[in-house]
HTML snippet that shows the backbone in 3Dmol.js (N, CA, C, O; Angstrom):
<script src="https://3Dmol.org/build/3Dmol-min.js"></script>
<div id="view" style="width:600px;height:400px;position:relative"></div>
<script>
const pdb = `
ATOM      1  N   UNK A   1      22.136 -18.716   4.683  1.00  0.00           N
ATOM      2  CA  UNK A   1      23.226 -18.595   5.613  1.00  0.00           C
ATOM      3  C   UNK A   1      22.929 -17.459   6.568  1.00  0.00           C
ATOM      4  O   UNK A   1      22.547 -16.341   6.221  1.00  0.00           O
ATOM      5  N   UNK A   2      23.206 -17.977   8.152  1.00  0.00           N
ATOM      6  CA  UNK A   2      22.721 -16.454   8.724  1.00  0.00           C
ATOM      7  C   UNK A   2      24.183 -15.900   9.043  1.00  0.00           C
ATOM      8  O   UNK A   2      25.291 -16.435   9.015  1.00  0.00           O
ATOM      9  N   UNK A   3      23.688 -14.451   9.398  1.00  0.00           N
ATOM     10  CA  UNK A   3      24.833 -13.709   9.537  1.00  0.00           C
ATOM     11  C   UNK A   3      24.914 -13.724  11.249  1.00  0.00           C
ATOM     12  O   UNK A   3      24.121 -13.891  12.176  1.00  0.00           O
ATOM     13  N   UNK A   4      26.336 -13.450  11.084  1.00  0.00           N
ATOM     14  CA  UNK A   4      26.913 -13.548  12.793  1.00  0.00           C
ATOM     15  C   UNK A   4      26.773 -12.657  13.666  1.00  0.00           C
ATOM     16  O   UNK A   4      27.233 -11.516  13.625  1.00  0.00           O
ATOM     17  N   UNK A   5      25.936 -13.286  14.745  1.00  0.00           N
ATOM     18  CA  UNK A   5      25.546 -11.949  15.746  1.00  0.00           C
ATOM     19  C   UNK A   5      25.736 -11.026  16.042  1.00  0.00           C
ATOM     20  O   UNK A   5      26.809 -10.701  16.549  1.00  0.00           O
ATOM     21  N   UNK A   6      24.726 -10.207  15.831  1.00  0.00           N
ATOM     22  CA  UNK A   6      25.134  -8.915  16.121  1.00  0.00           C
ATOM     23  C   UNK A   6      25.101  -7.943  15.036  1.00  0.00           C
ATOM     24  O   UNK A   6      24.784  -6.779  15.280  1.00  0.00           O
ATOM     25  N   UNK A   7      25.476  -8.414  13.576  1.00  0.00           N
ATOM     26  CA  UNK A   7      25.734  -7.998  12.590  1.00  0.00           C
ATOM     27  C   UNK A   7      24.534  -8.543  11.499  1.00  0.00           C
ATOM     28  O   UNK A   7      23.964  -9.633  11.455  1.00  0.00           O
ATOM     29  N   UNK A   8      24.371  -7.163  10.517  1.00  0.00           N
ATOM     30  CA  UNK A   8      22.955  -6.970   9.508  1.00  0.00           C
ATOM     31  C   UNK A   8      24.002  -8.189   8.252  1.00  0.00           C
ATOM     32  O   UNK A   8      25.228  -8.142   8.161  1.00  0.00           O
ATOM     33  N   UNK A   9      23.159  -9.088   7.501  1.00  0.00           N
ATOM     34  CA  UNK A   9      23.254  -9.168   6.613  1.00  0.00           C
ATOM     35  C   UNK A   9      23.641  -8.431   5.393  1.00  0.00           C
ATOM     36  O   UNK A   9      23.291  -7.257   5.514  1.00  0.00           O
ATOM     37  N   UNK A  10      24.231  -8.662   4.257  1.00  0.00           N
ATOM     38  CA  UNK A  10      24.815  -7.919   3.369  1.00  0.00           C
ATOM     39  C   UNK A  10      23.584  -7.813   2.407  1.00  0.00           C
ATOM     40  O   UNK A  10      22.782  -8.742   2.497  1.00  0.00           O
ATOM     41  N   UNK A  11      23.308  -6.818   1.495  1.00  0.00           N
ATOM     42  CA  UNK A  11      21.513  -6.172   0.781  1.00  0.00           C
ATOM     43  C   UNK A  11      22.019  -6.959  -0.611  1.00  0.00           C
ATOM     44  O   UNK A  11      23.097  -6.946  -1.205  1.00  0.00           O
ATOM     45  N   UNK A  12      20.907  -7.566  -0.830  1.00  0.00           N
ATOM     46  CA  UNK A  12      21.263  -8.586  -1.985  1.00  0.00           C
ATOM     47  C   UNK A  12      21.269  -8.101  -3.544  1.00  0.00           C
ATOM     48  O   UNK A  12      20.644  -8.449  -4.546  1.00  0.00           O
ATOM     49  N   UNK A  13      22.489  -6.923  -3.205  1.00  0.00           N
ATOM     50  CA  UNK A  13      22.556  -6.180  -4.601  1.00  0.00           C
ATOM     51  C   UNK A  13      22.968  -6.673  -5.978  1.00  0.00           C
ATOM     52  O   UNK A  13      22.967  -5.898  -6.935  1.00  0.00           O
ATOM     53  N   UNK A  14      23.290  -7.831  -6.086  1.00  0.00           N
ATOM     54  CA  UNK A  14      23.372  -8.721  -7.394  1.00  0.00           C
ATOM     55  C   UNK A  14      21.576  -9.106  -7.556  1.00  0.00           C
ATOM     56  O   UNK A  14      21.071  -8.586  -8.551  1.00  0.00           O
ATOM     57  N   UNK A  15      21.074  -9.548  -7.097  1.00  0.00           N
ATOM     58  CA  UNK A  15      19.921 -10.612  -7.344  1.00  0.00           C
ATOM     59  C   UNK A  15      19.290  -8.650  -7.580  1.00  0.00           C
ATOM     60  O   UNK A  15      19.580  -8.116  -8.650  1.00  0.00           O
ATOM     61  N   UNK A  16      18.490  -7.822  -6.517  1.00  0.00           N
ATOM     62  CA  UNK A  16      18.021  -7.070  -7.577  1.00  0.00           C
ATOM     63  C   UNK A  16      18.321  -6.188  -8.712  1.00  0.00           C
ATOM     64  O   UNK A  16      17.657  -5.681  -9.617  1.00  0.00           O
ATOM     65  N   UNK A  17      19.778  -6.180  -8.284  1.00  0.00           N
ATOM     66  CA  UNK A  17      20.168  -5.361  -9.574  1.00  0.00           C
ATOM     67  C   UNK A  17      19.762  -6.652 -11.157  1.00  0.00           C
ATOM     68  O   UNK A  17      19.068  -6.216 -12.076  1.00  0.00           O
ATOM     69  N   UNK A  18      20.031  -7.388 -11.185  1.00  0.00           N
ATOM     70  CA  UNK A  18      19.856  -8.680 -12.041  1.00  0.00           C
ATOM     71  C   UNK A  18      18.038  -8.360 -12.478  1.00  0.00           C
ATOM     72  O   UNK A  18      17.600  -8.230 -13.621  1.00  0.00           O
ATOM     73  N   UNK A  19      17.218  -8.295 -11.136  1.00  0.00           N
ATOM     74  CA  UNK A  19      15.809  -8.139 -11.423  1.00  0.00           C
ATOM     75  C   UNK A  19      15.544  -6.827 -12.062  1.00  0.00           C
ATOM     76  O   UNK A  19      14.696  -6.829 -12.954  1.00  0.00           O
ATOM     77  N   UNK A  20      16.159  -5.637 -11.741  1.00  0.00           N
ATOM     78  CA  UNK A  20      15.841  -4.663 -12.278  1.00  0.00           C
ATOM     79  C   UNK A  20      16.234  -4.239 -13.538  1.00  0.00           C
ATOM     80  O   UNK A  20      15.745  -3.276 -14.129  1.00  0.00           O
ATOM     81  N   UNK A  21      17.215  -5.037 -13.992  1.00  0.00           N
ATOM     82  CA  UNK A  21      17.908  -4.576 -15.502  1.00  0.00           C
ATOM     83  C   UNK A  21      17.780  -6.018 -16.403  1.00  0.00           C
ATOM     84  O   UNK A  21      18.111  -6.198 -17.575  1.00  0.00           O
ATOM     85  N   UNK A  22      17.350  -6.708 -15.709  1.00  0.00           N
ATOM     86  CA  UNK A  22      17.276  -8.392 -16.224  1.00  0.00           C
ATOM     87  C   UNK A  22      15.453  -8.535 -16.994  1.00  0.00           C
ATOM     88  O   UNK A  22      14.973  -8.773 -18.102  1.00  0.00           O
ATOM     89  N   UNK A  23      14.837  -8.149 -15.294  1.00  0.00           N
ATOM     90  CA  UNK A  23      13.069  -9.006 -15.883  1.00  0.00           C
ATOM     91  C   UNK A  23      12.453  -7.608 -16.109  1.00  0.00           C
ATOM     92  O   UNK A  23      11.578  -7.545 -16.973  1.00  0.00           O
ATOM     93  N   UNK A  24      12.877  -6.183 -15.278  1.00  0.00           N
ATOM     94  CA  UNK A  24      12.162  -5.291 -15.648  1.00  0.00           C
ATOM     95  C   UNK A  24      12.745  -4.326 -16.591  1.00  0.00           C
ATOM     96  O   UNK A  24      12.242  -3.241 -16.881  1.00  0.00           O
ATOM     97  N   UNK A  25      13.882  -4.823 -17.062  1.00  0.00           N
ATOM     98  CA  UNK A  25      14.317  -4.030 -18.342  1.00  0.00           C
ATOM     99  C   UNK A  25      14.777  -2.204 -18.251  1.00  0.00           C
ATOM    100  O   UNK A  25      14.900  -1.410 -19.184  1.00  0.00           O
ATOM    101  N   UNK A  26      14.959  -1.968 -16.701  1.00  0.00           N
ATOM    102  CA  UNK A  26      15.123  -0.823 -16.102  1.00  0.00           C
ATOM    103  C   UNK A  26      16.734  -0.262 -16.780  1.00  0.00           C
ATOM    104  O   UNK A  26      17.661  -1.072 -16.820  1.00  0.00           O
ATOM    105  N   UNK A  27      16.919   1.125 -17.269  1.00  0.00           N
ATOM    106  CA  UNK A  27      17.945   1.485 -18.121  1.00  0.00           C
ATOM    107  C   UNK A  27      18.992   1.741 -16.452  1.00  0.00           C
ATOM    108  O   UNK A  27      18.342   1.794 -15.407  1.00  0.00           O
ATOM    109  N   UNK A  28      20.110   1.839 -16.402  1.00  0.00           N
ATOM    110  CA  UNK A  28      20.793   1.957 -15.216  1.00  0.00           C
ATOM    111  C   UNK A  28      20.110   3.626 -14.531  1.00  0.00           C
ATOM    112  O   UNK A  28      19.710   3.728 -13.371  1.00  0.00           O
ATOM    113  N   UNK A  29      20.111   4.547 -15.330  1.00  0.00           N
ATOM    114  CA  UNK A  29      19.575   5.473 -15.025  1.00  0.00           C
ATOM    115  C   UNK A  29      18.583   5.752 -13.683  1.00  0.00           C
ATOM    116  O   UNK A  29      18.691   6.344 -12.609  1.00  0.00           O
ATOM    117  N   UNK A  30      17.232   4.721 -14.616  1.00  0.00           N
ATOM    118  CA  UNK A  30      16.158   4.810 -14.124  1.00  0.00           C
ATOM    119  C   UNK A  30      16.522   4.114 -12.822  1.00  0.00           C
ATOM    120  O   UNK A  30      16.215   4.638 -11.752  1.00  0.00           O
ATOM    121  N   UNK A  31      17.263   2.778 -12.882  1.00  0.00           N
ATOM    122  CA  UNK A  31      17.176   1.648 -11.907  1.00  0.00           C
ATOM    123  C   UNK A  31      17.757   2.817 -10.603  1.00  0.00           C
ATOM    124  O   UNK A  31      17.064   2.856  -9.586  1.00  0.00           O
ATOM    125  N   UNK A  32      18.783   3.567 -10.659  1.00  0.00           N
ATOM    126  CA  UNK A  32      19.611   3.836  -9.356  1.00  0.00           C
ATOM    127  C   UNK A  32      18.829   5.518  -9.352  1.00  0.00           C
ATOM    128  O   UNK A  32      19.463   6.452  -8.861  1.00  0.00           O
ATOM    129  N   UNK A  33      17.844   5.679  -9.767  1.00  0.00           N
ATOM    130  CA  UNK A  33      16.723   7.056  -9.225  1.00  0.00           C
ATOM    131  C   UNK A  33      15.452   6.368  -8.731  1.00  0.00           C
ATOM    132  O   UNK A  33      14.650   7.246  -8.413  1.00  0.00           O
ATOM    133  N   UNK A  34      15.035   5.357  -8.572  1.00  0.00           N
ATOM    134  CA  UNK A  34      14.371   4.877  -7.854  1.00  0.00           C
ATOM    135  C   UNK A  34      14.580   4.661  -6.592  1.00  0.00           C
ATOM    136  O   UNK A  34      15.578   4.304  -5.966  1.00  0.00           O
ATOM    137  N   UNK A  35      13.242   4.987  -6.218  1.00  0.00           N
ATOM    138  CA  UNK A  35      13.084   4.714  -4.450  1.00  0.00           C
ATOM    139  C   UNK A  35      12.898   3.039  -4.556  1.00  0.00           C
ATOM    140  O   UNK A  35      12.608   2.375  -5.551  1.00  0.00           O
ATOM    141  N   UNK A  36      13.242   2.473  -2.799  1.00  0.00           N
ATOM    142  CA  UNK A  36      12.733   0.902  -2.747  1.00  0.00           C
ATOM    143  C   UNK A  36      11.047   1.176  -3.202  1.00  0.00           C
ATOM    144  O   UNK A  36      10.650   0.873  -4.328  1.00  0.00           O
ATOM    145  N   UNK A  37      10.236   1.726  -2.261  1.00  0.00           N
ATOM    146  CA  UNK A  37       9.007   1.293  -2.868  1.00  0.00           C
ATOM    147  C   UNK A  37       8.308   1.724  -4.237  1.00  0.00           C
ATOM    148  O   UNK A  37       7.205   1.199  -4.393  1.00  0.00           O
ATOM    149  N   UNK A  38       8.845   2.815  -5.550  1.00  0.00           N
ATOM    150  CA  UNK A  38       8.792   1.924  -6.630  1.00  0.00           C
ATOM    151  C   UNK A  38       8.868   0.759  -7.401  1.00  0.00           C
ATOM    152  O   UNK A  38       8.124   0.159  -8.177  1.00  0.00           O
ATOM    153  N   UNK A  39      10.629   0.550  -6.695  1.00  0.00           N
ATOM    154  CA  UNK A  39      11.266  -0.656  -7.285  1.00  0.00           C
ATOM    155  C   UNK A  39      10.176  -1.817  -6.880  1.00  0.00           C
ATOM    156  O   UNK A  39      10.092  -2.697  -7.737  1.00  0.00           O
ATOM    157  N   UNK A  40       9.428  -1.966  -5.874  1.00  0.00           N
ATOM    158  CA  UNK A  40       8.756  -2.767  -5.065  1.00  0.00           C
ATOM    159  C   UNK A  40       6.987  -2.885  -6.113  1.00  0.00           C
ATOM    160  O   UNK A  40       6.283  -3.867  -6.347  1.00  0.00           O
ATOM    161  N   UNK A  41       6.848  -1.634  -6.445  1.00  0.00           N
ATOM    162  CA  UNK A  41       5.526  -1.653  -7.208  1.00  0.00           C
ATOM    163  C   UNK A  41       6.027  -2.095  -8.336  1.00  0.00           C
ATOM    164  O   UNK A  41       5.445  -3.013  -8.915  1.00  0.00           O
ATOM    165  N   UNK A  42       7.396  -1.440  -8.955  1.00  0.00           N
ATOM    166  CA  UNK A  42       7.350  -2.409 -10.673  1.00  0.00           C
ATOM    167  C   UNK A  42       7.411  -3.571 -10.262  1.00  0.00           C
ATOM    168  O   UNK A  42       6.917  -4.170 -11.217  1.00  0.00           O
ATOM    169  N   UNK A  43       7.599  -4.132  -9.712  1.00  0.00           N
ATOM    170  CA  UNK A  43       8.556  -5.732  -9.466  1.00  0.00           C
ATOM    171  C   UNK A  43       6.983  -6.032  -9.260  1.00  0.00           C
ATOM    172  O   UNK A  43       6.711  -7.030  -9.928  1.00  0.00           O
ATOM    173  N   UNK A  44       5.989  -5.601  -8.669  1.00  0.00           N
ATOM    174  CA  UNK A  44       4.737  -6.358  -8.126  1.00  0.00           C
ATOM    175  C   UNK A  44       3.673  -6.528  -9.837  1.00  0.00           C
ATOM    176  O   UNK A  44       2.570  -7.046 -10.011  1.00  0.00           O
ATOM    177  N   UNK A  45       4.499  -5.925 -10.706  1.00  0.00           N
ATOM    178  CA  UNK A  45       3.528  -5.945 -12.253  1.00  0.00           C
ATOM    179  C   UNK A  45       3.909  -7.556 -12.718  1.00  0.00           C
ATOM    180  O   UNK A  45       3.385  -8.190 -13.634  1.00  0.00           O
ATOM    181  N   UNK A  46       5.157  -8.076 -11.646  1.00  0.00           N
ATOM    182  CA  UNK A  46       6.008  -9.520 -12.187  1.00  0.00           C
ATOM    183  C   UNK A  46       4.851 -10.746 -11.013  1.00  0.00           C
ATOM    184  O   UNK A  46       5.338 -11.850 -10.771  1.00  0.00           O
ATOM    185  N   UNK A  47       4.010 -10.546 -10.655  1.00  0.00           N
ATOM    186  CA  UNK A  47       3.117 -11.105  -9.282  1.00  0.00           C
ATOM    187  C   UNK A  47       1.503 -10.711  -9.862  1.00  0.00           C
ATOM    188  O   UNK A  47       0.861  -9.918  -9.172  1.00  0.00           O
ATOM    189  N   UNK A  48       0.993 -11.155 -10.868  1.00  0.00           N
ATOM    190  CA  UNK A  48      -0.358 -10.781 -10.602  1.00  0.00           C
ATOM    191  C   UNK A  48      -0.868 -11.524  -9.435  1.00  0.00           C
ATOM    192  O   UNK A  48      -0.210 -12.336  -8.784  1.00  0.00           O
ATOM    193  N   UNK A  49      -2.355 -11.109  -9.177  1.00  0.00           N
ATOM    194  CA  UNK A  49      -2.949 -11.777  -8.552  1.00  0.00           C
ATOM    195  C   UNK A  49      -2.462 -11.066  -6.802  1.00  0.00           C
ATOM    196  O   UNK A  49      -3.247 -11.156  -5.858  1.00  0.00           O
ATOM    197  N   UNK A  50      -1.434 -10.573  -6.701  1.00  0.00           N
ATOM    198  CA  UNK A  50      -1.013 -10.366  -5.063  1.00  0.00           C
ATOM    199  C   UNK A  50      -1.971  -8.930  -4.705  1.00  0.00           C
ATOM    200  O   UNK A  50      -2.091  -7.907  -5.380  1.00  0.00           O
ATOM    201  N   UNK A  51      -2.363  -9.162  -3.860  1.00  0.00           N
ATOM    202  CA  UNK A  51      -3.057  -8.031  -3.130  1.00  0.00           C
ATOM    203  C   UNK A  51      -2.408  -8.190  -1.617  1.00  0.00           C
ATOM    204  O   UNK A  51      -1.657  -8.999  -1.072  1.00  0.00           O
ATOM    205  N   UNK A  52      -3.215  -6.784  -1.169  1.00  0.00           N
ATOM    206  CA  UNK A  52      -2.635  -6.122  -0.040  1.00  0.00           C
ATOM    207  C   UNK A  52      -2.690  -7.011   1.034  1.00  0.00           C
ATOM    208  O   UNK A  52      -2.764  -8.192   0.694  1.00  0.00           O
ATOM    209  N   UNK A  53      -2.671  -6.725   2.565  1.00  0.00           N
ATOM    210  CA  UNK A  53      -3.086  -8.024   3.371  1.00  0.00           C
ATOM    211  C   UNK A  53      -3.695  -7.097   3.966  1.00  0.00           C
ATOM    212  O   UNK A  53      -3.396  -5.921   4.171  1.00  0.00           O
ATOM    213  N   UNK A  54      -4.877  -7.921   4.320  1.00  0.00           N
ATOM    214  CA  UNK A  54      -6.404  -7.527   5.128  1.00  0.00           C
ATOM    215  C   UNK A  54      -5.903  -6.072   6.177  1.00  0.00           C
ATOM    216  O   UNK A  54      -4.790  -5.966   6.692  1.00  0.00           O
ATOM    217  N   UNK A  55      -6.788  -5.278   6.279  1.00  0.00           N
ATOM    218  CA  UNK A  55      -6.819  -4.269   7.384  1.00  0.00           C
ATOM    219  C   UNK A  55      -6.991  -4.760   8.286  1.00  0.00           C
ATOM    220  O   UNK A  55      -7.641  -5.805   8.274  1.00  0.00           O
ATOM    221  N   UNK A  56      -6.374  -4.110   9.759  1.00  0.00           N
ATOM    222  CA  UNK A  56      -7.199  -4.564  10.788  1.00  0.00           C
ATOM    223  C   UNK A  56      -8.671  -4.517  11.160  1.00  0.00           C
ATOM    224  O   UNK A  56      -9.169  -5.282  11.985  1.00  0.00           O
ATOM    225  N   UNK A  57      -9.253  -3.695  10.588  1.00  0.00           N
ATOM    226  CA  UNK A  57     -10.685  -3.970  10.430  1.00  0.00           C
ATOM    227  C   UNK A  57     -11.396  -4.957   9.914  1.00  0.00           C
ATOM    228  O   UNK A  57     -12.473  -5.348  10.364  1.00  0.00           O
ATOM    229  N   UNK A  58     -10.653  -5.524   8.669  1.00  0.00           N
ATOM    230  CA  UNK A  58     -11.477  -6.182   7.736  1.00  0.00           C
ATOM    231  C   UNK A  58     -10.658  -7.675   8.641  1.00  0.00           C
ATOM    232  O   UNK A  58     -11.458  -8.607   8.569  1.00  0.00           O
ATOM    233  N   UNK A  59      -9.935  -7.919   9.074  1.00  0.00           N
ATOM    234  CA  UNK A  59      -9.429  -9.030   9.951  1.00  0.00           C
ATOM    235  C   UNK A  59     -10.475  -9.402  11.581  1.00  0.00           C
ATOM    236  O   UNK A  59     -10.764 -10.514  12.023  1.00  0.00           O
ATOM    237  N   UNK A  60     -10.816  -8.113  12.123  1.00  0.00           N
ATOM    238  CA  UNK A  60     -11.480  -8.126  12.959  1.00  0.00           C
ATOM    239  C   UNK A  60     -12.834  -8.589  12.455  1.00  0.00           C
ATOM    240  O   UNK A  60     -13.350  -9.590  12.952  1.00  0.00           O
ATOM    241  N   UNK A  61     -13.320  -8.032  11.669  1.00  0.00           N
ATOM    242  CA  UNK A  61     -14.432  -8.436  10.813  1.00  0.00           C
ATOM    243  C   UNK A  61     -14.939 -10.111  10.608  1.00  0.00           C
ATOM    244  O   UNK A  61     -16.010 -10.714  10.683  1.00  0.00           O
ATOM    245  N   UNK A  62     -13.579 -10.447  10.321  1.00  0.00           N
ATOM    246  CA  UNK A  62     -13.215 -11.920  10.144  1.00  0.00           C
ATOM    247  C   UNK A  62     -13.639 -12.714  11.116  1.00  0.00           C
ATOM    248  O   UNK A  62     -14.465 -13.625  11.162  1.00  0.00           O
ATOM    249  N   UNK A  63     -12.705 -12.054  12.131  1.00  0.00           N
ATOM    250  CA  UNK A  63     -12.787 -12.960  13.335  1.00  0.00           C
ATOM    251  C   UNK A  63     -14.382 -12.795  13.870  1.00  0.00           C
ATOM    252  O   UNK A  63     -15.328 -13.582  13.898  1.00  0.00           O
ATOM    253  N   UNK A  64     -14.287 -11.980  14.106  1.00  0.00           N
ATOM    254  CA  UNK A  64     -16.064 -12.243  14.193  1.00  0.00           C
ATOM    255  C   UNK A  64     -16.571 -13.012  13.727  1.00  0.00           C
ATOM    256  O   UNK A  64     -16.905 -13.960  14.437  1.00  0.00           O
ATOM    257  N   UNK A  65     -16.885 -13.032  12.392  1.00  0.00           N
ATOM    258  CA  UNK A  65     -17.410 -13.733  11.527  1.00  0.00           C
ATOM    259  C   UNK A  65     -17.163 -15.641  11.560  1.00  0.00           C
ATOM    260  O   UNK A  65     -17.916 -16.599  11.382  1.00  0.00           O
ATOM    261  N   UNK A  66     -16.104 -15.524  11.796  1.00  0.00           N
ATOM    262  CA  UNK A  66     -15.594 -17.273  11.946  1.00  0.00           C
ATOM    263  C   UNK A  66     -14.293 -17.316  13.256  1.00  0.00           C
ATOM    264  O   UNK A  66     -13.072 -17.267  13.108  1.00  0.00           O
ATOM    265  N   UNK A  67     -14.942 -17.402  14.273  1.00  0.00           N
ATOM    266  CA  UNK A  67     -14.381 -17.191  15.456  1.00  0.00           C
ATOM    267  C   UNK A  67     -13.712 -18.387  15.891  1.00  0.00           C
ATOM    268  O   UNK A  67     -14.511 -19.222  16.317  1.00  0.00           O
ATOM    269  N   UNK A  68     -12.537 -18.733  15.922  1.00  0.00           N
ATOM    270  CA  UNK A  68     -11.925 -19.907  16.458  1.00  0.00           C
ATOM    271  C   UNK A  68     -12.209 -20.731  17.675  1.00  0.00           C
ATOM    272  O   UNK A  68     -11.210 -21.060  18.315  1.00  0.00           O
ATOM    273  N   UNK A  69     -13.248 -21.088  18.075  1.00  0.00           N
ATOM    274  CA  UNK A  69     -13.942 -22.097  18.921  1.00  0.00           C
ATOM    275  C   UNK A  69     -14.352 -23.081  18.512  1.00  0.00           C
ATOM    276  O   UNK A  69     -14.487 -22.649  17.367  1.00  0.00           O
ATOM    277  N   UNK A  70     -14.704 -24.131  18.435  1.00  0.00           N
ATOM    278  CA  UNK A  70     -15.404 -25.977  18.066  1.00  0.00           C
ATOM    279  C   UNK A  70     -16.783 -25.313  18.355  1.00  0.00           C
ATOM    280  O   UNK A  70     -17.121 -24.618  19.313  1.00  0.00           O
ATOM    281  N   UNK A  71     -17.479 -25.715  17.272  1.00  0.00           N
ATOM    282  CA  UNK A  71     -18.996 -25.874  17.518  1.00  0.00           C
ATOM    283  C   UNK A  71     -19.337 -27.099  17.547  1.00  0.00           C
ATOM    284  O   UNK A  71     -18.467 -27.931  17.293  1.00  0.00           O
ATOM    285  N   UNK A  72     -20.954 -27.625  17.927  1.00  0.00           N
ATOM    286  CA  UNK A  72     -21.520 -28.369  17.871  1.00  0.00           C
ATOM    287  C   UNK A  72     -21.660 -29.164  16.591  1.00  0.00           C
ATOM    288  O   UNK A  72     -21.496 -30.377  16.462  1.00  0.00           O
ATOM    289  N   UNK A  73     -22.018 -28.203  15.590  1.00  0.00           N
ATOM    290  CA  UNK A  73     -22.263 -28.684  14.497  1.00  0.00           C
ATOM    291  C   UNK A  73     -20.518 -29.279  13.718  1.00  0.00           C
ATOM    292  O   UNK A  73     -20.430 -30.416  13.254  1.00  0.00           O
ATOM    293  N   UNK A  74     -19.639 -28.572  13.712  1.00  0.00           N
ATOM    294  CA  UNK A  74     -18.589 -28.874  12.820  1.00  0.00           C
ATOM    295  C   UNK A  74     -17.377 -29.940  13.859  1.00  0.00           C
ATOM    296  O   UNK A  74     -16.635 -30.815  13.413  1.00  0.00           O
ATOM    297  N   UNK A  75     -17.508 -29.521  15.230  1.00  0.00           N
ATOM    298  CA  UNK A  75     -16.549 -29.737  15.784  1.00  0.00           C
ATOM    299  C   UNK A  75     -15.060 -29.521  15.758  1.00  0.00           C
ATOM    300  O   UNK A  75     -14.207 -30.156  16.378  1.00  0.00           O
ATOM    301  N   UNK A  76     -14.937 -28.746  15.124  1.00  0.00           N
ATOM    302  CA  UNK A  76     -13.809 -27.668  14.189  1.00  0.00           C
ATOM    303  C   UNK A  76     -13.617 -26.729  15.412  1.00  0.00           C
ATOM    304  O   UNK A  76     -14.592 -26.204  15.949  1.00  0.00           O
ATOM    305  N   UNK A  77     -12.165 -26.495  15.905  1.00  0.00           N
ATOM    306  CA  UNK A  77     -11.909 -25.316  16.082  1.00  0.00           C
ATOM    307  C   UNK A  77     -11.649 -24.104  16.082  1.00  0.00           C
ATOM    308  O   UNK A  77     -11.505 -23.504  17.147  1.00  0.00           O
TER     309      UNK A  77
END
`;
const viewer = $3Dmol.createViewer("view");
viewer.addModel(pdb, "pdb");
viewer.setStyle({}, {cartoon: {color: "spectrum"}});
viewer.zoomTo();
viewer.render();
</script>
């Protein structure tokens, strides 16, 4: 549902409070002395496999490497 112009959405304090005392077992204590980006690193122990997203270097790198033009050979853009 979006919210009506002009105006921020309401912070979806049921769903993480639920995640933080629900899947990460956080005592109320701990849960409301946390910063967002703790809360953000425990919650990421619930996500293996997620890593960071590419640097701009290592993106530039990329593009170099496999440059969005059609070649001869693939005909791929």
């Amino acid at each position: 549902m979006r919210a009506a112009a002009g105006t921020k959405p309401a912070f979806p304090w049921d769903d993480v409070m639920a995640i933080g005392f629900g899947l990460l077992r956080l005592s109320p204590d701990t849960f409301w002395k946390m910063t967002p980006v703790e809360f953000e690193r425990a919650l990421s122990a619930l996500r293996p496999g997620r890593t960071m997203p590419p640097s701009r270097e290592t993106l530039a790198a990329l593009m170099r490497t496999f440059p969005d033009h059609a070649t001869m050979e693939t005909g791929f853009g």
